[in-house]
C-alpha positions in Angstrom: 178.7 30.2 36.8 175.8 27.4 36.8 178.6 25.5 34.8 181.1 25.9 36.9 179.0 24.4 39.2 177.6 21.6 37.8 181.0 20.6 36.8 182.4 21.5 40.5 179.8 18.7 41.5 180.8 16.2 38.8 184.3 16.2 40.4 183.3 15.8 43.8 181.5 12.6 42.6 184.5 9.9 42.2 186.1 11.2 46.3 182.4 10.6 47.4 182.4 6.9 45.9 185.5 6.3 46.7 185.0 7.5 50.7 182.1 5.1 50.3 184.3 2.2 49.5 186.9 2.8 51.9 184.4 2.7 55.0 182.7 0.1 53.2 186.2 -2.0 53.1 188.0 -1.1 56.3 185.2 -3.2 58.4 185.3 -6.2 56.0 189.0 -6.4 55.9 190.1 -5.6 59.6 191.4 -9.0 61.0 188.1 -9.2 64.4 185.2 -10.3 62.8 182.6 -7.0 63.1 179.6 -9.6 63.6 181.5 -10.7 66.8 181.9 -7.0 67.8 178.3 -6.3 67.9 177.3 -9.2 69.4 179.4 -8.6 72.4 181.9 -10.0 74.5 179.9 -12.8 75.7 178.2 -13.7 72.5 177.3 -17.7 71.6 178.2 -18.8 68.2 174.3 -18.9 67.6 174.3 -15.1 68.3 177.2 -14.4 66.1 175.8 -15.9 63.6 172.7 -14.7 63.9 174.0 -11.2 63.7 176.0 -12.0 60.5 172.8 -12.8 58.8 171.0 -9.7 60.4 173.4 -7.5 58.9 174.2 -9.6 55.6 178.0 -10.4 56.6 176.7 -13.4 55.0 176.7 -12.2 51.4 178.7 -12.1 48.5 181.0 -8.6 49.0 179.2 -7.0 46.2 175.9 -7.9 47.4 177.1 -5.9 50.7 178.7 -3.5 48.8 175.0 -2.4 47.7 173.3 -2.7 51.3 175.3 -0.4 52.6 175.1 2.2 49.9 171.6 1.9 50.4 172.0 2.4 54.1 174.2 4.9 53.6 171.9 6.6 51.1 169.0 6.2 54.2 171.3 7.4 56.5 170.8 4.3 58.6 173.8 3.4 60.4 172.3 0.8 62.9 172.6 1.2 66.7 175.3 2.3 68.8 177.0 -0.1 70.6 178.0 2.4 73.0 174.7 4.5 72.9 172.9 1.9 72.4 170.8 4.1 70.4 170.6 4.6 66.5 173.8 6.2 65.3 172.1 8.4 62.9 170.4 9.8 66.0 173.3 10.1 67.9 175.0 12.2 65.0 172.3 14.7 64.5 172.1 15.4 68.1 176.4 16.0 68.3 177.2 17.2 64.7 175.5 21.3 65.4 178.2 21.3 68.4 181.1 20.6 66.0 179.7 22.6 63.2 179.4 25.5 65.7 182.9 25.4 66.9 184.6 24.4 63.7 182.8 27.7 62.4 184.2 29.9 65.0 187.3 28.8 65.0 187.8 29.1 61.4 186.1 32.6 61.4 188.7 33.3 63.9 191.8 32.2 61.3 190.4 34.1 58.5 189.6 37.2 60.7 192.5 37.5 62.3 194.8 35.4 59.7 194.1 37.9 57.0 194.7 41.3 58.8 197.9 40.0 60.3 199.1 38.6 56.7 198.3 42.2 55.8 200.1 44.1 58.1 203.2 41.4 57.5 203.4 42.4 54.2 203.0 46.0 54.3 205.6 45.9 57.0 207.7 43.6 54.7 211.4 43.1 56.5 210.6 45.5 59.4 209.7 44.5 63.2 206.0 43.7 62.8 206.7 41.3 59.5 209.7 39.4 61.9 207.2 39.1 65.3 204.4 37.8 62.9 206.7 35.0 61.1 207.6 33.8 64.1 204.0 33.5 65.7 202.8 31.5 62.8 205.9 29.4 62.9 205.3 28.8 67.1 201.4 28.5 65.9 202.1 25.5 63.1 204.1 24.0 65.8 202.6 24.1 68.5 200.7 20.6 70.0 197.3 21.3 70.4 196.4 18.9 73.0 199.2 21.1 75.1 197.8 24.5 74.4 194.6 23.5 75.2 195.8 22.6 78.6 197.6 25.5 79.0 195.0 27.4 78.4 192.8 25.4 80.9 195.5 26.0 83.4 195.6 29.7 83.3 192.5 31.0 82.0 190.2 28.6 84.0 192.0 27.2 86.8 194.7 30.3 87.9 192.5 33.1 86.7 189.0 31.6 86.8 187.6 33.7 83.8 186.5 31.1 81.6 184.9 27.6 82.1 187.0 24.6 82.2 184.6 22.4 79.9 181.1 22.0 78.6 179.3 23.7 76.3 177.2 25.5 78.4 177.0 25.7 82.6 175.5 22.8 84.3 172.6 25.5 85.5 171.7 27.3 82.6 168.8 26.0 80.3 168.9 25.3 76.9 167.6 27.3 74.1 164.3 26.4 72.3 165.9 23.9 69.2 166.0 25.9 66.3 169.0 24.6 64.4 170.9 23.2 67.2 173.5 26.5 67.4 173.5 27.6 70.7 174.6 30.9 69.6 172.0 31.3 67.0 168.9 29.3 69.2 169.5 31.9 72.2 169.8 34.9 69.9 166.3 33.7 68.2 164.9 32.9 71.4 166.0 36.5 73.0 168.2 34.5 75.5 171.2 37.0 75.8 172.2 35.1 79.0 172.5 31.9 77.1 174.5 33.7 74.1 177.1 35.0 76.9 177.6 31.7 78.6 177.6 30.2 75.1 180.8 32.4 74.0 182.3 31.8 77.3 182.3 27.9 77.0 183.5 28.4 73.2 186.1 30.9 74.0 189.0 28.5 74.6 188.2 25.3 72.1 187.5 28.0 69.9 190.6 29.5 70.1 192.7 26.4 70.4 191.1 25.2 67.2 192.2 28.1 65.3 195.9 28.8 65.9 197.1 26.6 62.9 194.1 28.0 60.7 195.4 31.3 62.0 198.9 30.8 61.1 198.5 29.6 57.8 196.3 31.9 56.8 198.7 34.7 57.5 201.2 32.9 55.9 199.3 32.7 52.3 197.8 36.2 53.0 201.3 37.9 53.1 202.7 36.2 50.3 199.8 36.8 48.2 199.5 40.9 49.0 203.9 41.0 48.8 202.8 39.2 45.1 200.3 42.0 44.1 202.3 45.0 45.8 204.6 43.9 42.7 202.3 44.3 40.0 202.2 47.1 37.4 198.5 48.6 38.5 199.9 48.5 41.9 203.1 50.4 41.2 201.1 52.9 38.9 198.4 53.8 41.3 200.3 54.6 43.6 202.9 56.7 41.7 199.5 58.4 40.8 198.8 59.6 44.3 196.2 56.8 45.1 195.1 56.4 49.0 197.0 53.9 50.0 194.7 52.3 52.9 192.2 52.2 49.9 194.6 50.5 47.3 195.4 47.8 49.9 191.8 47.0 51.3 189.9 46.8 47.8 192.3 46.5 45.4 195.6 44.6 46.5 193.3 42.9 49.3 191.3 41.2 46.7 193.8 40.4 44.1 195.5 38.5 47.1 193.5 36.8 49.3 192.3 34.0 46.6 195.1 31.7 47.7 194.0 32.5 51.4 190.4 31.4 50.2 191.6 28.1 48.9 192.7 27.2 52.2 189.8 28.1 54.3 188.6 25.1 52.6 191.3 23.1 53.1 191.5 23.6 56.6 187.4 23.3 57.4 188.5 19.5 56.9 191.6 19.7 59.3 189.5 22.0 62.2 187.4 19.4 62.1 190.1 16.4 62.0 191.7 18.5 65.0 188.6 18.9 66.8 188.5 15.0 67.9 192.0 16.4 70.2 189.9 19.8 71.3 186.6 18.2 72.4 187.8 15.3 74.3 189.8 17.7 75.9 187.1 19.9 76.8 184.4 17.6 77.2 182.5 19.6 74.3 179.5 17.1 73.0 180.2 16.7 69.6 181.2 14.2 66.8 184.7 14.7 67.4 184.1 13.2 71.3 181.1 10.6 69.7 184.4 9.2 67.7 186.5 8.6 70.7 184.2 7.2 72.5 183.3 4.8 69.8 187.2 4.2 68.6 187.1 3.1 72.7 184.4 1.3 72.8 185.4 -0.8 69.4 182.0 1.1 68.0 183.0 0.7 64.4 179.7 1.5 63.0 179.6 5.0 64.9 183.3 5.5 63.7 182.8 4.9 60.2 179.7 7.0 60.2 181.2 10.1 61.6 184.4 10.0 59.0 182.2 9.4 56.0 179.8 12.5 57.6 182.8 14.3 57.7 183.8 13.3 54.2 180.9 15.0 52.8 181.1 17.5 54.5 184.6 18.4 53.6 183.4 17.8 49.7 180.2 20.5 50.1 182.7 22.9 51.5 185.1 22.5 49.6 182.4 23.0 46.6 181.4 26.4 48.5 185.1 27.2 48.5 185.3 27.3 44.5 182.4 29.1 44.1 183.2 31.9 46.4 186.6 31.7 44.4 185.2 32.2 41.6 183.0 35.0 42.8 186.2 36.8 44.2 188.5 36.2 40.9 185.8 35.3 37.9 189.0 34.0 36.0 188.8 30.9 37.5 185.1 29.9 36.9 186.3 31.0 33.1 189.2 28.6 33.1 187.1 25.1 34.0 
């Protein structure tokens, strides 16, 4: 397994380099000069330039090729021109608010992706498997900018059960910082008050998040348990007598879900893509709504800081992914 590893690690290397050299290129070869973007609008040609220097625009492109790996490697990406504060600071404050949501909402695809996929399959060709194919269908089609004003619309503003926006209410306090979860910070702290108005505010984001991780999940779910219900142990342990609730949960269940496991990984990287639609939407305080603001606000430094954030962080989890393969089927740790 420590091989598997390793080499899981090795792989990951060349996407991480070659991230770096795509943020690295996409400010040096955009047509506006980024020296004149941080100097402002109303910038002198003395300030411009002085900025070019400050920043080594100046330089050879190798020789800024290696600055800003070393920056990178400092996690020093300068100030915010919309913040005006440093955007490494900026980051660490937003990214637990994303991380929070993006983990909900992809606990919510695999926890109700998987059942569903499940009960598709066992009901293969009857009612339940038709009404479930064509949710995931209306759930991988659906815009998620509109469905997260629906939602608004009837949950907030007709029925008035859930908050509109925010992550918490304008009156409630925040919990002690712990690790910058609300949910886990209140539960530490003994807030349940917090914890509640913390799943209220991440009821609909949340949820609007996860309808394409909970479509596809069921998707690969069903067609990997209709794949094992074909197998010879399968058709032999039943013929045997063997519970069938037990067969499916333990045995089918695991033998099928390792496709279903491959995309959790996937999609961690596409919750998080889509969350830059969800938070602005409802005004959640996160790197998604950092982005915008900085895409807006021609804050390339910010921008390019949250994608190659979010670049690693697709790469580590996608490193988790393959190891918890491995875990479920050892095969696979066998094969590399």
């Amino acid at each position: 397994m420590l091989r598997f590893f390793v080499r899981r690690i090795l792989l990951v290397v060349p996407t991480l380099a070659g991230l770096l050299l795509l943020t690295f290129l996409l400010v040096r070869v955009v047509p506006n000069d980024p020296s004149a973007a941080l100097a402002g609008e109303n910038a002198t040609l003395a300030q411009i330039e002085e900025i070019r220097r400050q920043y080594g625009f100046d330089r050879p492109l190798w020789q800024q090729f290696f600055i800003y790996v070393g920056q990178v490697a400092a996690f020093d990406f300068g100030k915010s021109i919309y913040t005006n504060a440093p955007v490494a600071q900026d980051i660490k404050q937003r990214l637990p608010a994303t991380l929070e949501l993006t983990f909900i909402a992809l606990a919510l695809g695999a926890g109700l992706g998987i059942p569903l996929g499940v009960l598709a399959a066992i009901s293969h060709n009857r009612f339940a498997d038709y009404a479930i194919r064509v949710l995931t269908v209306g759930g991988l089609a659906v815009a998620s900018f509109w469905f997260a004003i629906m939602l608004q619309f009837l949950f907030a503003m007709e029925l008035d059960l859930l908050p509109l926006r925010g992550r918490l209410a304008v009156a409630t306090d925040l919990p002690p910082l712990v690790t910058g979860f609300h949910l886990i910070d209140s539960l530490l702290a003994g807030r349940l008050d917090i914890f509640a108005d913390t799943l209220r505010h991440l009821a609909l984001p949340a949820f609007t998040l996860s309808i394409g991780a909970i479509a596809t999940i069921t998707r690969f779910t069903r067609s990997g348990v209709l794949e094992t219900l074909q197998r010879d142990f399968v058709i032999y342990e039943t013929a045997v007598g063997y519970p069938r609730p037990v067969l499916i949960g333990v045995y089918v269940l695991r033998n099928s879900v390792v496709a279903a496991i491959t995309q959790i990984g996937l999609l961690f990287g596409a919750l998080i893509g889509g969350a830059v639609v969800v938070e602005s939407i409802f005004d959640w305080p996160g790197i998604g709504t950092y982005a915008v603001r900085g895409i807006l606000s021609a804050d390339f430094k910010a921008v390019l800081a949250v994608t190659l954030l979010v670049g690693i962080i697709y790469a580590m989890v996608n490193i988790l992914v393959d190891l918890v393969h491995a875990l479920v089927d050892p095969r696979v740790a066998e094969q590399l």
